[in-house]
MIDO-775653 format. One record per residue: residue in three letters; y, z, x of N, C-alpha, C in turn. Coordinates in steps of 0.02 Angstrom, whole numbers, plus 32768, in hexadecimal, padded with zeros to 4 digits. Last residue first. Example, Ala and Ser with C-alpha at 12.3 -4.5 7.8 and 13.67 -1.06 7.14 Angstrom:
BEGIN
SER7F90816282827FCB816582AC8002818A8285 ALA7EE4818682947F1F818682677F5B81868294 
//
This chain:
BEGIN
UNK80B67C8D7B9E80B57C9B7B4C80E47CB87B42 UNK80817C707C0B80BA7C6A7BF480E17C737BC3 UNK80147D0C7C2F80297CD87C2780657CA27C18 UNK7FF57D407CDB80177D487CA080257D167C7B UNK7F4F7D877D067F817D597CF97FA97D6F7CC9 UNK7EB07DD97D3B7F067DDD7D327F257D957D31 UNK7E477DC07D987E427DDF7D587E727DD27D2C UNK7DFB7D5D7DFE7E647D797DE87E3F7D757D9E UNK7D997D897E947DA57D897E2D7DEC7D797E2B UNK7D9C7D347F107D9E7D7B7EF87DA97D517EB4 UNK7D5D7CC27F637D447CD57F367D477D0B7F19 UNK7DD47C987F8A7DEC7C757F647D997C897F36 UNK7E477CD080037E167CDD7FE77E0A7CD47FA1 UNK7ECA7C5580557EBB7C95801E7E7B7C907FFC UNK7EF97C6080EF7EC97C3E80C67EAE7C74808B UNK7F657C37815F7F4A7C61812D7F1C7C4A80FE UNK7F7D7C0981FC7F737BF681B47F3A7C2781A5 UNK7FF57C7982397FDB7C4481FE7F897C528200 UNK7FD17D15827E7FFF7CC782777FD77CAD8240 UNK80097DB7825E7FE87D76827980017D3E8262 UNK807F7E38828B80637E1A824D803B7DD6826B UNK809D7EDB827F808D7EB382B980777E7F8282 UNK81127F6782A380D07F4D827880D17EFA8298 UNK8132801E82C181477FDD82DD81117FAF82CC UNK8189808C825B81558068828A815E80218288 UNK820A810F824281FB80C8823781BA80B8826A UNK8271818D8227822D8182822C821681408214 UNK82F081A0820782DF81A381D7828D819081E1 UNK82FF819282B58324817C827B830D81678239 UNK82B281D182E682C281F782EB830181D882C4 UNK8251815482F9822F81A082D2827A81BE82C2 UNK828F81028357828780F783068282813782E1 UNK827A814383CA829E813783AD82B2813F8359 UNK81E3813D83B481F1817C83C182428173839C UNK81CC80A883AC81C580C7838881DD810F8383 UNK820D80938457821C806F84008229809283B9 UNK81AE80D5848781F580DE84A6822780CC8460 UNK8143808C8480813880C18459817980E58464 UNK81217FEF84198151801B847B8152805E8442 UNK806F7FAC840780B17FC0840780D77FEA842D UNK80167F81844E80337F45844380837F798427 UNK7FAC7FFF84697FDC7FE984B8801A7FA9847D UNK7FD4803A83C07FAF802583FA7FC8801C842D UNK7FF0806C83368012808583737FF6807783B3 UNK7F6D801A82FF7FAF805282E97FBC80708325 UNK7F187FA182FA7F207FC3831E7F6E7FD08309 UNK7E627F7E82B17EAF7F7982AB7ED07FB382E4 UNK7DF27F8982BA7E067FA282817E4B7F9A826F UNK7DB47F32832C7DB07F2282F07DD37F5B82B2 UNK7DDA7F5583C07DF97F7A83937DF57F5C8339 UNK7DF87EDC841B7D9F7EFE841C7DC37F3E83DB UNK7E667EB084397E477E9384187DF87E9D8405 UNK7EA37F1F84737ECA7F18842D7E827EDC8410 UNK7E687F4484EE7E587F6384B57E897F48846A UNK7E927EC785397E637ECD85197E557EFB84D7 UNK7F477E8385017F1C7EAF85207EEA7EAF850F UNK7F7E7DE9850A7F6C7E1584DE7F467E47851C UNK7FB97D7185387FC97DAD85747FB87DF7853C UNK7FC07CFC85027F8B7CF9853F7F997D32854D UNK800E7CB784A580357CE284DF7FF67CE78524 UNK7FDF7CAF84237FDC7C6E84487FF77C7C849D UNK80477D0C83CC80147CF783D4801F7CBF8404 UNK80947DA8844780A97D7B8416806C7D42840D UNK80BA7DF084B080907E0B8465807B7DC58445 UNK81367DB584DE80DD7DB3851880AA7DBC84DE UNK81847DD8849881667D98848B81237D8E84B0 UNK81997E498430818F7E33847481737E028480 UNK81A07E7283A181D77E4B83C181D47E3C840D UNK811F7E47833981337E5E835C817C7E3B837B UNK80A57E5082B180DE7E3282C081067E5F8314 UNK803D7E8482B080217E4F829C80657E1782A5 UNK80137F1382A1800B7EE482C2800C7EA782D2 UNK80267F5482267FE97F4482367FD87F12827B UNK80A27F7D8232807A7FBA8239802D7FAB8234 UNK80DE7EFA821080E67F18825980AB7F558264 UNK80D77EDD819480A97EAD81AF80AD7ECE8206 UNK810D7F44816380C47F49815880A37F1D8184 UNK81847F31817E81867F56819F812B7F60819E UNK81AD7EB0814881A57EA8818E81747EE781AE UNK81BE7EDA80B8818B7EB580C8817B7EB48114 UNK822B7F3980E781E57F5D80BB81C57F2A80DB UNK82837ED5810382847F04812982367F1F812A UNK82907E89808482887E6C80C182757E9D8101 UNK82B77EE9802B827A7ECA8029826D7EA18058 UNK834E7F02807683187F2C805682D47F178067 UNK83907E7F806983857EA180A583337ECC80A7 UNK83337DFC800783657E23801183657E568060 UNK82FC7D58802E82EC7DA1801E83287DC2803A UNK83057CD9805F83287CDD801F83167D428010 UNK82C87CA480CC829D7CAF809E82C97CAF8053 UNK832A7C6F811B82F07C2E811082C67C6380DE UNK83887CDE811383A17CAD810F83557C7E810C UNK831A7D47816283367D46811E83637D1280FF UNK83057D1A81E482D57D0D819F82EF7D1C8167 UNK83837D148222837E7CD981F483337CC481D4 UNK838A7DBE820B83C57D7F81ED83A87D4C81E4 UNK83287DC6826B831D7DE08235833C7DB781F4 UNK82EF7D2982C283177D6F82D3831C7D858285 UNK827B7CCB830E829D7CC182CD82BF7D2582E1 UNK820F7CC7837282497CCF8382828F7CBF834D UNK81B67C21832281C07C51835181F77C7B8352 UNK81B77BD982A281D17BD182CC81CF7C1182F9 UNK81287BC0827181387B82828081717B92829B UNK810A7C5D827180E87C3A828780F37BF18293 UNK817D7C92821281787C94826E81507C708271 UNK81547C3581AD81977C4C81C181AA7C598219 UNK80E07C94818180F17C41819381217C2881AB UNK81057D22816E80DB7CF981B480DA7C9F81A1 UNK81467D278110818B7D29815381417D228172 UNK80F67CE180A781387CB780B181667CC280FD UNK808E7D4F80AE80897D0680C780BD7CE180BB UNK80FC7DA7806E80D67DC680B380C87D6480C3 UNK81117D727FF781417D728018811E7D7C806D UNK809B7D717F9C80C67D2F7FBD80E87D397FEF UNK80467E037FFB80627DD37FB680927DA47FE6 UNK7F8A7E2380317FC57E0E80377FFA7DDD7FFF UNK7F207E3C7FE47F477E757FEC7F9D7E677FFF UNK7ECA7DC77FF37EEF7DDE7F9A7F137E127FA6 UNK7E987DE6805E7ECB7DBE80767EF37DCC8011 UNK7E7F7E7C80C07E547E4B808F7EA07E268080 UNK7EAA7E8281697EAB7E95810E7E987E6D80FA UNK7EFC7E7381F87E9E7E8781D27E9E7EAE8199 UNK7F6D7DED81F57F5D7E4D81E47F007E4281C5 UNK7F627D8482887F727D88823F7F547DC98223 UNK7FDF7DB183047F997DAD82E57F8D7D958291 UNK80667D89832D80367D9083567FE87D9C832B UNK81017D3D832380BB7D3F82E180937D6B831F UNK81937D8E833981767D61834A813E7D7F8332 UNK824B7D98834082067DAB833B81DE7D748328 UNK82E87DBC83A582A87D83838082797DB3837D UNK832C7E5E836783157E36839582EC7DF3837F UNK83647EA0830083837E84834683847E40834D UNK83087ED082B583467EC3829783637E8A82CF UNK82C97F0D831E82977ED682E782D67EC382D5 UNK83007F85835782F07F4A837B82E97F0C8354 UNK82E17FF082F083197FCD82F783347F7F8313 UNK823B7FD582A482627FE382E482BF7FC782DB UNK82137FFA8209821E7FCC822982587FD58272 UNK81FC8069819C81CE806081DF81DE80248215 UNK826680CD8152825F809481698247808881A4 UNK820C811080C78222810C80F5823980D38116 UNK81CD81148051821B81138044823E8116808E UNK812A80C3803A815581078053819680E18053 UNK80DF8064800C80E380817FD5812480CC8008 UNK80BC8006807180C87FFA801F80DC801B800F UNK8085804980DD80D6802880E380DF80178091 UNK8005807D8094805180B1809D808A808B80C0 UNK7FC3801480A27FDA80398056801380598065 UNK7FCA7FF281257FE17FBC80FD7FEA7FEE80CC UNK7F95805881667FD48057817D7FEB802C8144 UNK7EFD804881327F22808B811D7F6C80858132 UNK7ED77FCE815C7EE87FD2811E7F0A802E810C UNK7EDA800181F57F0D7FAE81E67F1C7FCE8197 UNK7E67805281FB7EBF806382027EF8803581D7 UNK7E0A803081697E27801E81AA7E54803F81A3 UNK7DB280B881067DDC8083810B7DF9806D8164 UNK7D448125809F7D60810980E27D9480C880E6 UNK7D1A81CC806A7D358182805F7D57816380A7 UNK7C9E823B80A17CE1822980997CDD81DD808E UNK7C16823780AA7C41823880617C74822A8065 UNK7BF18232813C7BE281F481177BF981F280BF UNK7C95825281997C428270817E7C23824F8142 UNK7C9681FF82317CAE81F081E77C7C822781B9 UNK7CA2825B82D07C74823182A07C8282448272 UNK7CC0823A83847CCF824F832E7C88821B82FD UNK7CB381FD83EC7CAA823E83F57CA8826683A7 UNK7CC88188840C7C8F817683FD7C7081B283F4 UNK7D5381AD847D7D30817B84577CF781798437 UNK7D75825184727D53821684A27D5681EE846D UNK7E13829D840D7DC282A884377DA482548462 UNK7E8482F683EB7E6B82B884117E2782CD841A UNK7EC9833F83617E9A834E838E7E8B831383A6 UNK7F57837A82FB7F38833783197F04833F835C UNK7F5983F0827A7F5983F182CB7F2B839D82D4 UNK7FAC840881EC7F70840982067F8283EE8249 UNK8008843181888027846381BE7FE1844C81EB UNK800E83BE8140804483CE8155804C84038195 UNK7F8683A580F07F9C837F81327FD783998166 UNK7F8C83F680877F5C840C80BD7F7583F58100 UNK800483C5803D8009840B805B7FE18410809C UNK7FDC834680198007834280608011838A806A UNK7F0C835B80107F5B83457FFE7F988352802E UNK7E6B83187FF47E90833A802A7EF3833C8009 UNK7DFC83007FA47E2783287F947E70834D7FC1 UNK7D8F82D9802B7D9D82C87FE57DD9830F7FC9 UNK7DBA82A280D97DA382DE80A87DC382E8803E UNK7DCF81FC80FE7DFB824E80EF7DB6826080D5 UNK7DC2819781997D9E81CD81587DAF8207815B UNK7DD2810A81E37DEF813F81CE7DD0815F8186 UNK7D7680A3824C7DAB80B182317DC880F28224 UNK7D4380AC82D57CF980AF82937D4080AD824B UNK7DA6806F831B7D6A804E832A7D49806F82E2 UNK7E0580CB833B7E1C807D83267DEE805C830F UNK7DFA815382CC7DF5813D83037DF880E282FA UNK7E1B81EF82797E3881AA828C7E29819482CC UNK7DF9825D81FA7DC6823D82457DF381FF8242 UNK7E0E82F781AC7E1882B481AC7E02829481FD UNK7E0C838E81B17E1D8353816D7E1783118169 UNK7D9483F681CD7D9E83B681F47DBA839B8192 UNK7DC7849381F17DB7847681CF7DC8843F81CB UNK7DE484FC82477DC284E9826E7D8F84B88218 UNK7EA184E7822D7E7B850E82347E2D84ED825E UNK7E80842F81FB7EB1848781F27E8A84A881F3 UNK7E7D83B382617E6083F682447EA58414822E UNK7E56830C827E7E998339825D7E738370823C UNK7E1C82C683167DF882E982DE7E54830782B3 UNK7E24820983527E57825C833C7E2A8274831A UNK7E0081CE83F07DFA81C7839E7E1F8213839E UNK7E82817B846C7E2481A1845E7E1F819B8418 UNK7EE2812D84867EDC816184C27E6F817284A3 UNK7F0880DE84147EDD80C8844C7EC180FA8482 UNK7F51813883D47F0B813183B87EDC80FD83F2 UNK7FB981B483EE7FB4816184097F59817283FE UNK8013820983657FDA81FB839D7FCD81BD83B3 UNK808A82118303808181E08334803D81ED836E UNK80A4827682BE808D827C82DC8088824C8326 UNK80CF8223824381088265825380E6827482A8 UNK808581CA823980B981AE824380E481E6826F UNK8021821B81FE800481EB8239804881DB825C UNK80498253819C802E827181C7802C825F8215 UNK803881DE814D807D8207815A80628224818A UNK7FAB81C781387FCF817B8163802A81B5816D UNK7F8F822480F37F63823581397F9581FA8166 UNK7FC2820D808A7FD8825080A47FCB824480E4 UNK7F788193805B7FCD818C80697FD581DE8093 UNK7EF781D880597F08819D807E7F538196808D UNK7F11821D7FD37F0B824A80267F2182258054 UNK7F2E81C77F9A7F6281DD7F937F4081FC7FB6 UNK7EBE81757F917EDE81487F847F1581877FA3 UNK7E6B81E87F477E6081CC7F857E9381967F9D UNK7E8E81EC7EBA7E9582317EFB7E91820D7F35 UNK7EA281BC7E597EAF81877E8E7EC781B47EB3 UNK7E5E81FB7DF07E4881C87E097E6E81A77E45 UNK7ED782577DF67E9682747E157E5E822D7E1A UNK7F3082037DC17F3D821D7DF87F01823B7E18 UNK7F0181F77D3E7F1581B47D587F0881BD7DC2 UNK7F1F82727D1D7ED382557D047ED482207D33 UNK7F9A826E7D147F94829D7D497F3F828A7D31 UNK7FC6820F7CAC7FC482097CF27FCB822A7D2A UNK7F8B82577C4E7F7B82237C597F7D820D7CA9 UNK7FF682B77C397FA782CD7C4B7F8082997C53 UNK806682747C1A806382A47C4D802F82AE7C72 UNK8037825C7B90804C82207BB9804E82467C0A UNK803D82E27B5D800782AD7B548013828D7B94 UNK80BB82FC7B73809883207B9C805482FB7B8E UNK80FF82977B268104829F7B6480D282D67B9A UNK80D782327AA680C782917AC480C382967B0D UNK80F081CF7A8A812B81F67A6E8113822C7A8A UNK807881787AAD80B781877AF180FB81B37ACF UNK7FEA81BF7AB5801581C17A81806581B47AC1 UNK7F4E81827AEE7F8881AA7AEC7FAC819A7AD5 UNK7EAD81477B3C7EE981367B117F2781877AFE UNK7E3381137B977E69813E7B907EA581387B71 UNK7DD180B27B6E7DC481067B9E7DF4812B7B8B UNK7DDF806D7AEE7DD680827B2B7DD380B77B3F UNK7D8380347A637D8380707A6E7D99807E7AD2 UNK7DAF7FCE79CD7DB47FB57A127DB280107A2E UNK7D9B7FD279567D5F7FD479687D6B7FDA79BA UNK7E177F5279357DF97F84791A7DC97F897934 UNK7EB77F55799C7E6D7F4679947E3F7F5C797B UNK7F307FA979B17F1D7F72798D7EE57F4E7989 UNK7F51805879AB7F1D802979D37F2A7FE7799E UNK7FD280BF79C87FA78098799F7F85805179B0 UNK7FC380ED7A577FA480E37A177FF680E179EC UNK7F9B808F7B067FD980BD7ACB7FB480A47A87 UNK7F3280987B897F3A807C7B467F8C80AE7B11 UNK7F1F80907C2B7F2E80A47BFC7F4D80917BC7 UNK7EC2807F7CB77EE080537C877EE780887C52 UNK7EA180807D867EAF80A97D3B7EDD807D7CF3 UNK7E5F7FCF7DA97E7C800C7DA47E82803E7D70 UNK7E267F4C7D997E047F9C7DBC7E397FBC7DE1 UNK7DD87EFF7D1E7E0B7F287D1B7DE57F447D69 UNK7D747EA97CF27D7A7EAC7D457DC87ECA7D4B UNK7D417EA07C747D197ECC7C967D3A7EBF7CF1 UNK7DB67E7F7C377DAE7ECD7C2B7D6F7EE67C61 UNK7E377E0F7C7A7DE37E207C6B7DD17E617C78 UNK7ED87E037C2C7E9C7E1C7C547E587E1E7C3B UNK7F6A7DCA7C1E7F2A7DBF7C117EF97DD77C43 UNK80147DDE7BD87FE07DF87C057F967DEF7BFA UNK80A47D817B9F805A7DA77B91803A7DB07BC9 UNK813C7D967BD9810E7D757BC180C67DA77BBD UNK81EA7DBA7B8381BC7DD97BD081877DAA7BA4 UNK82637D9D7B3D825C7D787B82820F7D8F7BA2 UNK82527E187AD782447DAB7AD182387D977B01 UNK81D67E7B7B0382207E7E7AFE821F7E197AFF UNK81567E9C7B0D816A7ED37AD281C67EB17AC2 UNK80C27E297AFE81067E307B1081267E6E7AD5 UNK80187E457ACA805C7E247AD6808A7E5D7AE9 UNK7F837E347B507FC47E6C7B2C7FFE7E537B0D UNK7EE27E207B2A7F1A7E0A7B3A7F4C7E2A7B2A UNK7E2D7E1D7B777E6C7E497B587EB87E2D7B6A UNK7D997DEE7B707DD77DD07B7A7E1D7DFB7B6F UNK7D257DF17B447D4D7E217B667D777E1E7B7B UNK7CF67D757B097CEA7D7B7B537D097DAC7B72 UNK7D777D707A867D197D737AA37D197D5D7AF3 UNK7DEF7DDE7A9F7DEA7D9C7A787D8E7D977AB1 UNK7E4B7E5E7A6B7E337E517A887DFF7E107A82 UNK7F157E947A767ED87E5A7A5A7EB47E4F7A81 UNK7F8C7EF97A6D7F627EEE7A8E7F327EB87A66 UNK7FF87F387A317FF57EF17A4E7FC37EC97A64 UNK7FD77FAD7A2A7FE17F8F79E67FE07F4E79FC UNK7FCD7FE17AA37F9F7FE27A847FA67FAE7A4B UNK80147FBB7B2C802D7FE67AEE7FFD7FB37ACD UNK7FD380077BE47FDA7FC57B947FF77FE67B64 UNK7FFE80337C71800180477C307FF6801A7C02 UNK7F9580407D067FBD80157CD97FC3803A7CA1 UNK7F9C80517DB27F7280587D807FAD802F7D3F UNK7FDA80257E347FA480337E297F8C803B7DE5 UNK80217F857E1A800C7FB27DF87FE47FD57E13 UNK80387EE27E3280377F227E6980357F557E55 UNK80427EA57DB6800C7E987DED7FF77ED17E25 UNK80A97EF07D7F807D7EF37D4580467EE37D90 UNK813D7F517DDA811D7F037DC480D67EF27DA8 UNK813D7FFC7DAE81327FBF7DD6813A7F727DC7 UNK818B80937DA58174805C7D7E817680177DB0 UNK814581237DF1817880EC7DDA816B80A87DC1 UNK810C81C97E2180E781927E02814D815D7DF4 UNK80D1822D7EA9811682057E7F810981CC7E4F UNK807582C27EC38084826C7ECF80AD825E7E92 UNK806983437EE68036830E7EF2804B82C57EFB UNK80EA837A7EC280E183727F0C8099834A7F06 UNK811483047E38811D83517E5E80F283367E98 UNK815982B27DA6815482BC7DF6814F83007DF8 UNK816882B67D1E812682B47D37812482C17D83 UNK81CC82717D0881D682E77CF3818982DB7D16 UNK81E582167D2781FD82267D5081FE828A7D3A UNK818E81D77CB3817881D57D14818E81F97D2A UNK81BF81F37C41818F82187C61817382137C96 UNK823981937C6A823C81E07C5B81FE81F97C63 UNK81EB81167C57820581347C958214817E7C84 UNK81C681247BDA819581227C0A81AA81467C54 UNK8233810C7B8D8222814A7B9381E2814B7BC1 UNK825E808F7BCE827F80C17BED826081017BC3 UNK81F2804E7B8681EA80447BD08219808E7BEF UNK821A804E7B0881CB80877B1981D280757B61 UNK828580177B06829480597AF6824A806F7B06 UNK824C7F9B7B16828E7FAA7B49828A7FF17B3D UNK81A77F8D7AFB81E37F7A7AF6821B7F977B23 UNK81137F5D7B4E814B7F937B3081787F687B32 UNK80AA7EF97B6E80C47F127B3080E97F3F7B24 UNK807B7F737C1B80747F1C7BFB807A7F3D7BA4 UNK80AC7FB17CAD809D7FBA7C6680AA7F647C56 UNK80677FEF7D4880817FB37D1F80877FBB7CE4 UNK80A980777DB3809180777D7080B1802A7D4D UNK805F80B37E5A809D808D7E38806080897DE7 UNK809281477EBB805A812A7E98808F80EC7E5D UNK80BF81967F4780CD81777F1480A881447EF6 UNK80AC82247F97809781E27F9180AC81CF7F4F UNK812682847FE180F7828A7FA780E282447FA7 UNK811882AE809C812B8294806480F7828A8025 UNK8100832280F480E2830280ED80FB82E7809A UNK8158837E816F814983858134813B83418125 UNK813C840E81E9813B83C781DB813483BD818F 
//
């Protein structure tokens, strides 16, 4: 079995056209079997590059970036609610200004070592994507009991619907690749209190983000689909678009792939991706019995606070399918009204500048 490289995304704020494409050049001499790094949209970043010279930091910690190219605008952040990996390019424009991590972007192996620095901070982040491949290649039905994942008679990882999911720190897609899926009872495992933890729901959501696969059933293309839950994620996780195709179903039912993409305006592609996260959490479906307001939910889907990955709500006749065309899951998305959490920070803006 082989367990895909995770892909880690890179925002940069103040480069110009020529430091952006030598950026990309060192993303792409930077890939190896840990993980893929590519250049992102500046919000959806895991971590970030600044070019230093641009940089201004104004009282209250305020840090602002200008623009490296006419059309692009300034970047404004609060230095103390950064929380991700951030990296500085020298020559610094702030006198006195000392971050964590600064580098020369003419020294590619500088710039190299950065974001393999970048990468061991976001070890956990990237077992998580290994352990959610794993999960896919595997398909265990997680309602049947909880999973221990050993190699050998060494426990890597604990998935169950109910206490969630906990890798073993340092785990990667070698270990995962040749490791054995073990069932056990309900209430039969236990998280070991160092490992890092997360819901199913939020371990399926990173890895429909970020894998090259396509998790979306053939069926979904087809068939109407329909809202059935709204996804158990913190709600700043979800972007415009995810709450555009659940408002969408939710005022019209039984909308078919075609004419959400006609009332949203999203291309095939990103229409596909977005569906396919809101399916692998549950939260969209094409059976309508599934479907919200239906009356014909099963119990265990609604006693399953962690979210439910491959549950009774999805056809496992479907997915098997799917698997075997480039490997796809089947994701589930809730209904309205959404209501955006309005006491998280927004550290981040851009301005018009």
């Amino acid at each position: 079995m082989t367990i895909e490289v995770p892909v880690l995304r890179l925002g940069l704020a103040g480069f110009t056209e020529a430091q952006q494409g030598a950026a990309a050049d060192i993303l792409r001499a930077a890939k190896s079997m840990r993980a893929e790094w590519q250049i992102a949209n500046f919000p959806d970043a895991d971590a970030w590059w600044l070019e230093g010279s641009r940089a201004i930091v104004s009282p209250g910690a305020i840090l602002r970036v200008q623009p490296g190219v006419p059309s692009g605008r300034s970047v404004q952040l609060t230095l103390a609610d950064i929380d991700r990996p951030v990296g500085f390019t020298l020559p610094l424009g702030v006198p006195g200004f000392q971050p964590a991590v600064t580098f020369d972007l003419g020294n590619p192996q500088q710039a190299a070592a950065v974001l393999n620095q970048f990468a061991n901070w976001l070890q956990n982040m990237l077992s998580q994507f290994c352990l959610a491949s794993s999960l896919v290649e595997q398909q265990p039905a997680l309602s049947s009991g909880s999973w221990e994942v050993l190699q050998g008679s060494d426990l890597l990882a604990v998935v169950d619907l109910r206490l969630g999911v906990g890798v073993a720190p340092g785990v990667g897609a070698s270990d995962l690749a040749g490791a054995s899926w073990c069932i056990r009872d309900h209430g039969a495992v236990k998280v070991p209190s160092n490992w890092p933890r997360s819901s199913v729901s939020q371990l399926m959501w990173q890895y429909a983000s970020r894998t090259q696969r396509d998790l979306l059933p053939p069926h979904y293309r087809t068939q109407p689909l329909y809202f059935r839950r709204p996804p158990r994620l913190p709600q700043r996780q979800l972007r415009d678009a995810h709450l555009l195709l659940l408002r969408e179903m939710v005022a019209q039912p039984g909308m078919t792939f075609v004419q959400l993409q006609q009332a949203t305006g999203l291309a095939e592609e990103p229409l596909a991706r977005h569906l396919s996260a809101l399916y692998v959490v549950g939260s969209i479906t094409a059976n309508p019995r599934r479907a919200e307001g239906s009356g014909n939910r099963r119990p265990i889907e609604d006693s399953a606070p962690a979210g439910s990955v491959f549950l009774s709500e999805l056809d496992p006749t479907a997915f098997t399918a799917a698997l075997r065309q480039q490997g796809r899951v089947d994701d589930r998305t809730a209904p309205a009204p959404l209501v955006m959490d309005r006491t998280m920070p927004a550290p981040l803006r851009r301005d018009s500048s």
